[in-house]
C-alpha positions in Angstrom: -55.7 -13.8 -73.9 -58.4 -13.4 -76.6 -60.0 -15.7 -79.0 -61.1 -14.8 -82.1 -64.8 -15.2 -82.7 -65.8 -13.9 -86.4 -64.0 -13.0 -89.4 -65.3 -10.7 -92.3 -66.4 -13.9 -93.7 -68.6 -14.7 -90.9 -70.0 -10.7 -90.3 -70.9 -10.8 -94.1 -72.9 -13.7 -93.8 -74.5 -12.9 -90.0 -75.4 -9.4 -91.6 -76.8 -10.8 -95.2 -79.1 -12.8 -92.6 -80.3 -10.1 -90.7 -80.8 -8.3 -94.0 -83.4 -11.0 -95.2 -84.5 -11.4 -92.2 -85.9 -7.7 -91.9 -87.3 -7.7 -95.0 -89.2 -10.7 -94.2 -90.1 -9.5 -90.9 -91.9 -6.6 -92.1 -93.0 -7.9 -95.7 -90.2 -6.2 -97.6 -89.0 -2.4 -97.1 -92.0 -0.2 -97.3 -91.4 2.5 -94.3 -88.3 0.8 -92.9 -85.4 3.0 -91.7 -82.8 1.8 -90.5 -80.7 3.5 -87.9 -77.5 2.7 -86.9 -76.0 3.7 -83.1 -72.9 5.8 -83.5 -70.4 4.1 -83.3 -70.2 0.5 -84.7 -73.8 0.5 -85.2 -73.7 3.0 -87.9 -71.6 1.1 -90.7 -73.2 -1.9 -89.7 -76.9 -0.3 -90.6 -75.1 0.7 -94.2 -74.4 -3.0 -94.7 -77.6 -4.2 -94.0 -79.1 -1.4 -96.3 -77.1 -2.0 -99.6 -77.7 -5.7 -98.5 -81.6 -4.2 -99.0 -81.0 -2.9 -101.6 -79.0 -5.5 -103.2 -83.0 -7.3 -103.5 -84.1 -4.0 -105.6 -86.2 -2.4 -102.0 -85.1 0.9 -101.2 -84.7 1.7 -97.4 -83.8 4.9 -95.8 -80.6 4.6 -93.7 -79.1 7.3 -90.8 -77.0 6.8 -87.6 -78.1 8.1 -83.7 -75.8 9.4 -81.3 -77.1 8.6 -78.0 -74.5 10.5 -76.0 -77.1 13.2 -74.1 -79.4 10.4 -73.4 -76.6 7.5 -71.5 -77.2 7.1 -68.1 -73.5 7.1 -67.5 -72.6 10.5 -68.1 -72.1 11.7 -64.5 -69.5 8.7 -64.4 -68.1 8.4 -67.6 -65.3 11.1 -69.7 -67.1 13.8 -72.0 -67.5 12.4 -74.7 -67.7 14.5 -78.0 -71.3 14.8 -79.9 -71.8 13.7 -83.6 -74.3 15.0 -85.3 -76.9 12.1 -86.1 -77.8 11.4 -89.8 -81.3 11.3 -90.1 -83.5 10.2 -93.3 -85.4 13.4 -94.5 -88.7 12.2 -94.2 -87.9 11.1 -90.3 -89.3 8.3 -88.2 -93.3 9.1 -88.0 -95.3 6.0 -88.7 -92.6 4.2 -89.9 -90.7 0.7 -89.1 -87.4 1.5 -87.1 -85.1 -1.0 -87.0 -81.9 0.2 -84.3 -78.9 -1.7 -84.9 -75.7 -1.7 -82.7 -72.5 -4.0 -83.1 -72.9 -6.0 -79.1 -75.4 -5.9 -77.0 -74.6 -6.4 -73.3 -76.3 -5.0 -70.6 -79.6 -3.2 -72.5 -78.6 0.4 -71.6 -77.0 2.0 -75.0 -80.2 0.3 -76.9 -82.6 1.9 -74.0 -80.4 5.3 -74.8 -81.4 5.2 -78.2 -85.0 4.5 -78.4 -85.2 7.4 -75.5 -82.9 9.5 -78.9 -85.7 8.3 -81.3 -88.7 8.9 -79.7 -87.2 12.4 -79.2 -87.5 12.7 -82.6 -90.8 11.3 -83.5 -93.1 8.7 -83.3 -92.1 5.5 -84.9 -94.9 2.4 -85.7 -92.7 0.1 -84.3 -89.2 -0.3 -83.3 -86.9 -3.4 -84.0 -83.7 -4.2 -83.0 -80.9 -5.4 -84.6 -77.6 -6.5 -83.5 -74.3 -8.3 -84.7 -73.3 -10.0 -81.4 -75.7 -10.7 -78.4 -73.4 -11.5 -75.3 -76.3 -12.1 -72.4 -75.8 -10.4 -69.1 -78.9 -8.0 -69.4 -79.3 -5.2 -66.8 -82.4 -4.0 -68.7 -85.8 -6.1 -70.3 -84.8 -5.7 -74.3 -84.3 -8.1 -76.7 -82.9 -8.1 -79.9 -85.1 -9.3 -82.8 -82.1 -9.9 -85.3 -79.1 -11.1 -83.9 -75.7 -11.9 -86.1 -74.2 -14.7 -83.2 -75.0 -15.4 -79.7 -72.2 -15.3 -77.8 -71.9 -16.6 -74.0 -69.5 -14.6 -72.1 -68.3 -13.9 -68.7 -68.2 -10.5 -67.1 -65.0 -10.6 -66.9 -64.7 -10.8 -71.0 -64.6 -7.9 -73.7 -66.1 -8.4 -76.8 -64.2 -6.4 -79.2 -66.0 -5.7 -82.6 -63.9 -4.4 -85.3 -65.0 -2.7 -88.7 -63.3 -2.1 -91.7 -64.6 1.4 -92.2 -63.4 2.3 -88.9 -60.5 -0.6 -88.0 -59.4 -1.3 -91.3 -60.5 -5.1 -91.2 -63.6 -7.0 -89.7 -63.4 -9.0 -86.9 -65.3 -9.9 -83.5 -62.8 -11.1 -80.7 -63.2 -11.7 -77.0 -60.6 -10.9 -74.8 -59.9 -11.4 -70.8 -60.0 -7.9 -69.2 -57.7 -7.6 -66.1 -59.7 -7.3 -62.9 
C-alpha cells in the first residue's frame, strides 16, 4: 500500500520556500554554496539554486558523494563512486548549505559533513532537506525542511525526481517485514 504525499506541484513550492528561506537566513547569497548529496540531493540543490538565482544572487552549486565516508559499508553492496562536483573556489570560509531529498536516521547527512570538512573548512554548515521523516539515530537537524512527515519504521518514503524518475513525486509505502 502507499499513499501519495507530494506532487511536483507541492516540491516546487516546498523548494521555492527553502530557496527564500536561505537567502534570508544568511542575508542573501554572498559565500553560499550549495551542495547537493548524490543522489536525490543533487538535483534538488540545482532547484534551489536557479530558484537563487531566479532573485538576481548568484550562488555556487556542486553535488557530494558520500560513499567512502557511510558507516554502512562493511554491510551494505559496493556501491559505485561518482565523482563529486565541486564549485572552483571550494568551501573555505564560506556558507554551506547540504541538501538531501529525506532525512531519516542522521547518518547520510553526518557522512557528508565528515565529505566536506575533508575538503575544507566551511564558516558554517546548513542543512537542507525536502522531507524530514523523524526517527533520528544521530543529534542533526535540518534547518530548511520542504514537509515534515511522521512515519513508522516500518514505512519507505520514496522521493522521485524528474531528472532522474521522469516525474516528481514523494510517496510512502508499507515495506514488508
Amino acid at each position: 500500500m502507499s499513499r501519495d504525499i507530494m506532487d511536483a506541484g507541492d516540491i516546487s513550492r516546498s523548494l521555492t520556500r527553502i530557496s527564500h528561506e536561505i537567502l534570508e537566513k544568511n542575508h542573501g547569497a554572498a559565500g553560499l554554496v550549495i551542495l547537493g548529496i548524490l543522489r536525490r540531493g543533487a538535483p534538488l540543490a540545482t532547484r534551489i539554486a536557479a530558484n537563487i538565482a531566479a532573485t538576481g544572487a548568484d550562488v555556487a552549486v556542486g553535488s557530494l558523494d558520500i560513499t567512502p565516508y557511510r558507516d554502512d559499508l562493511r554491510t551494505s553492496p559496493t556501491r559505485a563512486m561518482t565523482p563529486s562536483q565541486l564549485p572552483l573556489d571550494g568551501v573555505d570560509g564560506k556558507v554551506v548549505v547540504l541538501v538531501d531529498d529525506v532525512l531519516y536516521s542522521g547518518r547520510t547527512v553526518r557522512a557528508a559533513l565528515d565529505a566536506v570538512l575533508d575538503i575544507g573548512r566551511p564558516e558554517r554548515i546548513q542543512l537542507a532537506v525536502l522531507v524530514d521523516r523523524g526517527h533520528r539515530e544521530l543529534p542533526i537537524r535540518p534547518d530548511f525542511v520542504g514537509k515534515n512527515i511522521p512515519t513508522a519504521r516500518a514505512e519507505r518514503v520514496t522521493v522521485s525526481l524528474s531528472e532522474l524518475d521522469g516525474a516528481d513525486a514523494v510517496v510512502i509505502e508499507e515495506v514488508a517485514p
